[in-house]
Each structure stands twice: as C-alpha cells, then as structure tokens.
N, C-alpha and C positions, 0 to 999 in steps of 0.2 A: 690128483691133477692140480699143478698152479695154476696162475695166472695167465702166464706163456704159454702152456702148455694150451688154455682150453681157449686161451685168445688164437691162436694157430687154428686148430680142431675147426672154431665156427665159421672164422675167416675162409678159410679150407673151401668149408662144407657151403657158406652163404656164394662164392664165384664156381663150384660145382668141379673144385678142383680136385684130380685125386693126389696119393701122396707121391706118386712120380714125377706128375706135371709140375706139382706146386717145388718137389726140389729141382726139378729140372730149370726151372725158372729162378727159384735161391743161390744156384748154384752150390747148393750141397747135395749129397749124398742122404737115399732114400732112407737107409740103417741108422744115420743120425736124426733125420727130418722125425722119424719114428720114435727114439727115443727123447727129441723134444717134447711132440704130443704126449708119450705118456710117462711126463714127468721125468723119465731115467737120467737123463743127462740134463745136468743144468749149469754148465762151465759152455757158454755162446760166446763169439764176441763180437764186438760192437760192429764189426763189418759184416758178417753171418748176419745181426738182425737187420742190419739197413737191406740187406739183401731182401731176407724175408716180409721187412713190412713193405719194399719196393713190390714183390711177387703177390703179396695180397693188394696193394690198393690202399695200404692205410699208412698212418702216420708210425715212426716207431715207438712214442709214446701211446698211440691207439694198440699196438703189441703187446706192447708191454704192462698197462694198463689198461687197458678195457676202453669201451665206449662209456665218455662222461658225455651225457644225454645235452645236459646243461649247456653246453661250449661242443659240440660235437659240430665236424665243419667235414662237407663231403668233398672232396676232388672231383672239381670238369673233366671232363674226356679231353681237352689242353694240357689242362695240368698233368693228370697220368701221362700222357704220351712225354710230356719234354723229360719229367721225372725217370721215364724207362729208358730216354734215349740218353739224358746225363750220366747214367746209371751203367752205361757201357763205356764212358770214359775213367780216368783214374781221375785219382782228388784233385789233383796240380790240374788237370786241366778243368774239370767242372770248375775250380774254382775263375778259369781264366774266360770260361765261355759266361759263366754268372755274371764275370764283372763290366765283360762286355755289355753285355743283357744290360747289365744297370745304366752303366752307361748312355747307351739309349733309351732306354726309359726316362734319364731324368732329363737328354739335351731335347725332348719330345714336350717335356714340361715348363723348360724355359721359352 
C-alpha cells in the first residue's frame, strides 16, 4: 500500500466513512475508490484528488503526504463548509467568488 492509498484508508476510517459514501462524495466510482486504497491504480488526476481530499476533510497535500505533525493546521467547521460549497462550482467561477471574497476582505481593512 502507498501513501495515497493508506492516506485514503485512515482518512476513511478516522470520519467513519464507508467506501461508498466516501466515493459518493468524491464523486468517483466505488471499483476505483477500491483500487486506490489498495494500491492497484495509481494513474489519479488532479481533479479526482481535490475531490477526494475535499470528501475527507483535508488538504490535498495532507492526501497526498501524510500528516506533518510539525505544521499540521486542522479546518473550522467555516472553513469545511465554504470549501464544499466552492467545490460545487466549476474553477472559472470559484475563481470569481474567491476574488469577490478578497475583495471584501481587504475594502474591510482599509
């Protein structure tokens, strides 16, 4: 098993997810979600993991890498929810709602 594989597994297994829910939420399919856990496929691509570290809770580098203890930073229940609701738009727009966002944030600061 790699990395991915058993960073998936714990993740999984630490929200009490089983492998249906969790690709239900990936938005893959159960016969791949499977053959990520146990190593068989290892051709993902960049959209499949944001899915999946979206469907766990963590960062795609926490996916992909493990938890580094050192630098390890958890997600508010804020955070998760705007991150799932981004997560239903396509890129062009999360890009257009983020720049919003910034926007106010910084005319907030002036």
């Amino acid at each position: 098993m790699n990395n991915l594989s058993q960073n998936i597994v714990n993740h999984r297994h630490v929200l009490h997810l089983t492998q249906e829910k969790l690709a239900e939420k990936a938005k893959i399919s159960v016969n791949f979600l499977s053959k990520l856990e146990r190593g068989v496929s290892r051709t993902v691509s960049a959209e499949t993991l944001q899915h999946l570290a979206n469907a766990l809770k963590i960062s795609m580098e926490e996916l992909l890498n493990g938890i580094d203890e050192e630098h390890s930073y958890t997600k508010g229940p804020y955070e998760i929810q705007l991150d799932e609701i981004l997560a239903s738009y396509s890129q062009t727009q999360r890009e257009e709602i983020c720049k919003g966002i910034i926007t106010i944030l910084n005319a907030r600061i002036e």
